[in-house]
C-alpha positions in Angstrom: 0.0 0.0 0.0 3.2 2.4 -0.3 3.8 4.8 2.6 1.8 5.3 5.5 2.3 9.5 4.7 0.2 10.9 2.5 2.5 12.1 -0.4 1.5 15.8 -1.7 0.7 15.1 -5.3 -1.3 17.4 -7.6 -3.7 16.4 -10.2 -5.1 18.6 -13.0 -8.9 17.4 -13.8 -10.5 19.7 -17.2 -13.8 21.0 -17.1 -16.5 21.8 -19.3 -17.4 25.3 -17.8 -15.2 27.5 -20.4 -13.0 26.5 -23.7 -9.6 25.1 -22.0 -10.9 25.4 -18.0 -9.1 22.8 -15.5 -8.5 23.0 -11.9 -5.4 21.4 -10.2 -6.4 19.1 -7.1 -4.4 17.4 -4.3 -4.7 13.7 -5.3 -6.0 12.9 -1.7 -6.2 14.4 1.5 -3.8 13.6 5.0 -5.6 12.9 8.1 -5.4 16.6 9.3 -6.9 17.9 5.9 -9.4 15.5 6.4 -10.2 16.7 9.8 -10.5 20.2 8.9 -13.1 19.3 6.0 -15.1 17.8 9.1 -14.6 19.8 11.3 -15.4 23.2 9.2 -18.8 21.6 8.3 -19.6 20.9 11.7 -22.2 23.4 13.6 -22.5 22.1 16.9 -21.5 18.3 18.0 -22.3 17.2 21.7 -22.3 13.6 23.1 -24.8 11.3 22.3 -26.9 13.9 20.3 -26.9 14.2 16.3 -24.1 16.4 15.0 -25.5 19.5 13.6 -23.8 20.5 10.1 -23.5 23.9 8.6 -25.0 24.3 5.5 -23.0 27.1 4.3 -20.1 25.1 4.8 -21.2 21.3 3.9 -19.9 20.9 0.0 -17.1 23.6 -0.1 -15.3 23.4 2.5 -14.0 20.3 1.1 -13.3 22.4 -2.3 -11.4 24.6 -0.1 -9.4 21.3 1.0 -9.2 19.9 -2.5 -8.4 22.4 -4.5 -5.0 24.3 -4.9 -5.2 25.9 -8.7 -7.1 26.7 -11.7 -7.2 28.5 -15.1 -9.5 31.2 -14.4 -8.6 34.7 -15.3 -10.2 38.0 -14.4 -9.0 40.7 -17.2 -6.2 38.3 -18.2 -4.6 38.3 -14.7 -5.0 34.5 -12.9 -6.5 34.6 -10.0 -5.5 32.7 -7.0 -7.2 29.8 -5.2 -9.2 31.5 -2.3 -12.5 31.2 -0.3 -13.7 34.7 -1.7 -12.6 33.6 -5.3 -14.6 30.3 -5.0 -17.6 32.0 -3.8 -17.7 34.6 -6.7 -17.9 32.2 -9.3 -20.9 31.4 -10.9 -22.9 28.7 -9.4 -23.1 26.6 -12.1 -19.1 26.6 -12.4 -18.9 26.2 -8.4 -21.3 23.1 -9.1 -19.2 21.6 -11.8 -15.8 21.6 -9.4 -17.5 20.6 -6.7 -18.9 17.8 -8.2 -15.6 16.9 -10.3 -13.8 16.9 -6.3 -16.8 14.4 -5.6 -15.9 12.2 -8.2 -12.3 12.7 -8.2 -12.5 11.6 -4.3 -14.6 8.7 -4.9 -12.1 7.3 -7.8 -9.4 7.8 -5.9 -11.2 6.0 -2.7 -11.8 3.1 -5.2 -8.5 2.5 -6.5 -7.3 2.4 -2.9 -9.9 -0.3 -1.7 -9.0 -2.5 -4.9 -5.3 -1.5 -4.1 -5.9 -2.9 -0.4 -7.7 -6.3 -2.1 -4.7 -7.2 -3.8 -2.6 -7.0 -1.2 -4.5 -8.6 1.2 -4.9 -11.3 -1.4 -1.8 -11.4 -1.9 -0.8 -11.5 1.7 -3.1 -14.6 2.3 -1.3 -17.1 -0.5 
């Protein structure tokens, strides 16, 4: 299963929004990013009642996680990665990368579990 450290690797995933439009992504998250997604969408959590989300956060705050570049350009000057950016793009642009970071997490969660089948296989020969 390689290390047991997350290794910081960057993919760049096109999208349909614009002519030429990709973001870059971290391949998958470490255990702290992963507990920040969590714990941003998080409202209010108390012991042995239901965990109350935040529905302004639920959705990008793990876009804020995933993402670390992009094409876009305002007046031909790029424009950086940041949570003001993200929420002045148009919805339906928002949408797309949020559901591209969806899909991009569950492939990646995929390949991992068939990864860990093989080895456990493997192990039990």
């Amino acid at each position: 299963m390689g290390s047991v450290f997350v290794q910081p690797k960057v993919v760049r995933i096109n999208l349909t929004c614009e002519d030429g439009a990709y973001i870059d992504v971290k391949q998958r998250l470490n255990a702290g990013q992963q507990r920040r997604v969590f714990g941003r969408m998080v409202k209010t959590m108390q012991a042995g009642e239901k965990i109350t989300l935040d529905p302004e956060q639920v959705g990008i705050s793990r876009v804020l996680e995933y993402l670390v570049g992009w094409s876009f350009e305002s007046g031909g000057v790029p424009v950086p990665v940041t949570e003001e950016a993200v929420n002045n793009l148009d919805p339906d642009v928002y949408e797309e990368i949020r559901k591209t970071i969806d899909a991009h997490e569950e492939s990646v969660a995929k390949a991992r579990d068939e990864e860990k089948k093989v080895l456990a296989s493997a192990t039990a020969s």
